[in-house]
C-alpha positions as CSV (number, residue, x, y, z in Angstrom):
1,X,-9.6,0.3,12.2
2,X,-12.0,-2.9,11.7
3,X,-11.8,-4.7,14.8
4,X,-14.9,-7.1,15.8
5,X,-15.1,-9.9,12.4
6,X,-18.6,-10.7,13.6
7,X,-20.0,-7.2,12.1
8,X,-22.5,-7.3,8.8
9,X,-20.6,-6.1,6.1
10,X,-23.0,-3.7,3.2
11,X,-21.4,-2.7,0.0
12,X,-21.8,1.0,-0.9
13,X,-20.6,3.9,-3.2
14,X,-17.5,5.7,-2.2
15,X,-18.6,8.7,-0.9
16,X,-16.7,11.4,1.4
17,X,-17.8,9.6,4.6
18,X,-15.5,6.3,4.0
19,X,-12.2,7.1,6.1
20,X,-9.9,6.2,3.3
21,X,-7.0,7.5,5.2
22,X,-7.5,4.7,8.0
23,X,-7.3,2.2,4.8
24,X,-4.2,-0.1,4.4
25,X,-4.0,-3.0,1.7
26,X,0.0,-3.2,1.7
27,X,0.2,-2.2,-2.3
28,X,1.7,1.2,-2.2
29,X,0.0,2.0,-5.6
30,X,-3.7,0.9,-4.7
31,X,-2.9,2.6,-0.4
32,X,-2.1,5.9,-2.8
33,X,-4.8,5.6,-5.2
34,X,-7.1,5.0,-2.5
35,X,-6.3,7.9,0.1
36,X,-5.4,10.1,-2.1
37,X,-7.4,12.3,-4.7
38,X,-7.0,10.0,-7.8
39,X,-9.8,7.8,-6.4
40,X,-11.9,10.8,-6.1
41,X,-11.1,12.3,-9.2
42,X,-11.7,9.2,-11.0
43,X,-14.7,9.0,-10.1
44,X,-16.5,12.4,-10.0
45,X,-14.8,12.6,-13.9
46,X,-16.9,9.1,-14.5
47,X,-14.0,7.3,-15.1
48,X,-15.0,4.8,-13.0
49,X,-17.2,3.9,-10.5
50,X,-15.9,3.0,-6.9
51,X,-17.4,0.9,-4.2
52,X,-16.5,-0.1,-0.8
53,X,-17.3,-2.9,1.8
54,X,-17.7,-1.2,5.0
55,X,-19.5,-2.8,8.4
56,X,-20.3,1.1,9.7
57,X,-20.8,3.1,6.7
58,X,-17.1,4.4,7.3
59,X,-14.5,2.4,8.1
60,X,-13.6,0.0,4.7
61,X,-12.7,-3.3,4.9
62,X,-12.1,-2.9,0.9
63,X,-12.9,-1.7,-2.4
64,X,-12.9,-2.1,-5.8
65,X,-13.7,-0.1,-9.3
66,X,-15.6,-0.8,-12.2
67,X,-15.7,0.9,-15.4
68,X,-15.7,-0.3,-19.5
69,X,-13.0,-1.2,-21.5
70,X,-12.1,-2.4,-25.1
71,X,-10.3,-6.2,-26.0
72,X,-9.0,-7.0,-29.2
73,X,-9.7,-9.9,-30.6
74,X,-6.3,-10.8,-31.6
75,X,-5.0,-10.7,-27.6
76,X,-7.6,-13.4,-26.8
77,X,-6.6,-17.4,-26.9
78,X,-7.1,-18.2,-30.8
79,X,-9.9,-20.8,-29.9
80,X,-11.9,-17.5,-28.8
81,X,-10.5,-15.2,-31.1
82,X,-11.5,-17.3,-34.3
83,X,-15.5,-16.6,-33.3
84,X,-15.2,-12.8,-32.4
85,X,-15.2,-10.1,-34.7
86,X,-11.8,-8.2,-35.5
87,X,-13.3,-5.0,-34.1
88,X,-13.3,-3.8,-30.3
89,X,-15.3,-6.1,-27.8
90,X,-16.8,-4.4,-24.9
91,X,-15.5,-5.7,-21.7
92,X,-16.0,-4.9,-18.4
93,X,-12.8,-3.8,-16.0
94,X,-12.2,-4.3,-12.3
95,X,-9.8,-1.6,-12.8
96,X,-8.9,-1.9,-8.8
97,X,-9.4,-3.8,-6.3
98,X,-8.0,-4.1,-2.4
99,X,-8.6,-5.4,0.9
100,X,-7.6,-4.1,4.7
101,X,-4.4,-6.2,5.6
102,X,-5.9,-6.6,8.8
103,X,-8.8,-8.4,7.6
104,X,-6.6,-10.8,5.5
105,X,-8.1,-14.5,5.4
106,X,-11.2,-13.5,6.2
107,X,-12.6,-14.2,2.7
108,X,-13.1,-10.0,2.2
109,X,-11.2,-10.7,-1.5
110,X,-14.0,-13.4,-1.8
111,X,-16.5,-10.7,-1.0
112,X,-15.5,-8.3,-3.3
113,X,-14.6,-10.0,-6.4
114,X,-18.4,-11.6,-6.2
115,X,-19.7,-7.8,-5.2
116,X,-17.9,-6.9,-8.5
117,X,-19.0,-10.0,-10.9
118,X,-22.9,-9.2,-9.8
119,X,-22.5,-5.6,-10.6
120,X,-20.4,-6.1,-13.8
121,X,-23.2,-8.8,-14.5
122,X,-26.4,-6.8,-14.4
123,X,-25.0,-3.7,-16.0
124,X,-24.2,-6.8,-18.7
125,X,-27.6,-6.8,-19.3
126,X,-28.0,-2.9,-20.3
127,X,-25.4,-2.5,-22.3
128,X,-23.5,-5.6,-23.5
129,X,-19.9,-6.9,-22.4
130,X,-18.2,-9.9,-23.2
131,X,-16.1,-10.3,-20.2
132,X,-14.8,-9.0,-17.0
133,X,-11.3,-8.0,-17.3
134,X,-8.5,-7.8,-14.2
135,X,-4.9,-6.6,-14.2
136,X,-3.2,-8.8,-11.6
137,X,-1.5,-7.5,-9.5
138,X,2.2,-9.1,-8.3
139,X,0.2,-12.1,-5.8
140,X,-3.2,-11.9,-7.2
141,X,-2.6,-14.1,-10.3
142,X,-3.7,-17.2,-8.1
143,X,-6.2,-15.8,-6.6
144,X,-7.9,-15.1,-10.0
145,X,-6.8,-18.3,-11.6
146,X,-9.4,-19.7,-8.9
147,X,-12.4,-18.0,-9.8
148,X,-11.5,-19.2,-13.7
149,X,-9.9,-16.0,-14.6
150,X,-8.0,-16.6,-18.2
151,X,-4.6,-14.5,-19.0
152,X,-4.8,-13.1,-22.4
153,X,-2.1,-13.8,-24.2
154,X,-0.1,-10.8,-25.2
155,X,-0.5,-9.7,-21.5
156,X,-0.7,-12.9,-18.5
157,X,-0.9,-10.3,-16.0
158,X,-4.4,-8.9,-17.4
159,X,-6.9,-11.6,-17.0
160,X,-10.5,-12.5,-18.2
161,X,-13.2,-14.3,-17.0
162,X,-16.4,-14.8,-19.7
163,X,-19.6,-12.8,-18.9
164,X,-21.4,-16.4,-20.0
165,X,-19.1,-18.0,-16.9
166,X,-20.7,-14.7,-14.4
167,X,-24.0,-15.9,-16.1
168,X,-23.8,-19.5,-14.6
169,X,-23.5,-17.7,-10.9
170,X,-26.4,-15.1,-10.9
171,X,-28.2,-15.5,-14.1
């Protein structure tokens, strides 16, 4: 457990050392994922690629994963849609993301999401993607709605947030 708030937090790759079992976030899907094998699975398949916010290099305040998906066109607000092709865009997905309930108001979302944008920006620049993409989970809406996150429109729980937007805070 994370007890003194005044600890350095670092941002590293999941690896076996994390105690993921000592990990609560209160969503039973994303506690499961997390402790369980999927995580691992997920990522030594390359599914996607996992990282952790940890002050020790094992306990985890939280976590998130990254890996590429697909948009149509035609699921975007028409005012975007109209200047995309009608093939796939490239899009990057913060497939999961989660933070230690006993860390809650200590801006750790904050930390993450930004951890995220920055890594999901400067792959950007290796191989293109449009956006970064969410799926909200049941709370998180407003949270995302914040940093400028857009629902598509077929879906209002999965969200989007331009790559040119992530551009205005590294780039």
């Amino acid at each position: 457990m994370i007890q003194d708030q005044t600890l350095a937090y670092n941002f590293e790759p999941l690896s076996e050392w994390h105690d993921r079992a000592a990990f609560f976030c209160g969503n039973d899907a994303l506690d499961a994922y997390f402790r369980g094998d999927p995580i691992r699975q997920d990522v030594s398949r390359r599914v996607t690629n996992a990282f952790v916010l940890t002050p020790d290099g094992r306990s985890v305040a939280g976590f998130y994963t990254l890996s590429p998906i697909s948009i149509l066109s035609v699921e975007l607000p028409a005012s975007l849609a109209k200047k995309l092709p009608r093939r796939p865009i490239g899009a990057t997905l913060i497939g999961r993301m989660g933070r230690d309930v006993r860390l809650k108001g200590k801006g750790i979302g904050e930390m993450l999401l930004m951890d995220a944008l920055y890594k999901a920006w400067k792959a950007s620049k290796l191989v293109s993607s449009w956006a970064v993409v969410v799926d909200a989970k049941e709370g998180a809406r407003d949270f995302y709605i914040k940093y400028e996150f857009t629902p598509l429109a077929s879906q209002p729980d999965r969200m989007f947030l331009l790559m040119k937007k992530v551009d205005l805070l590294f780039g």
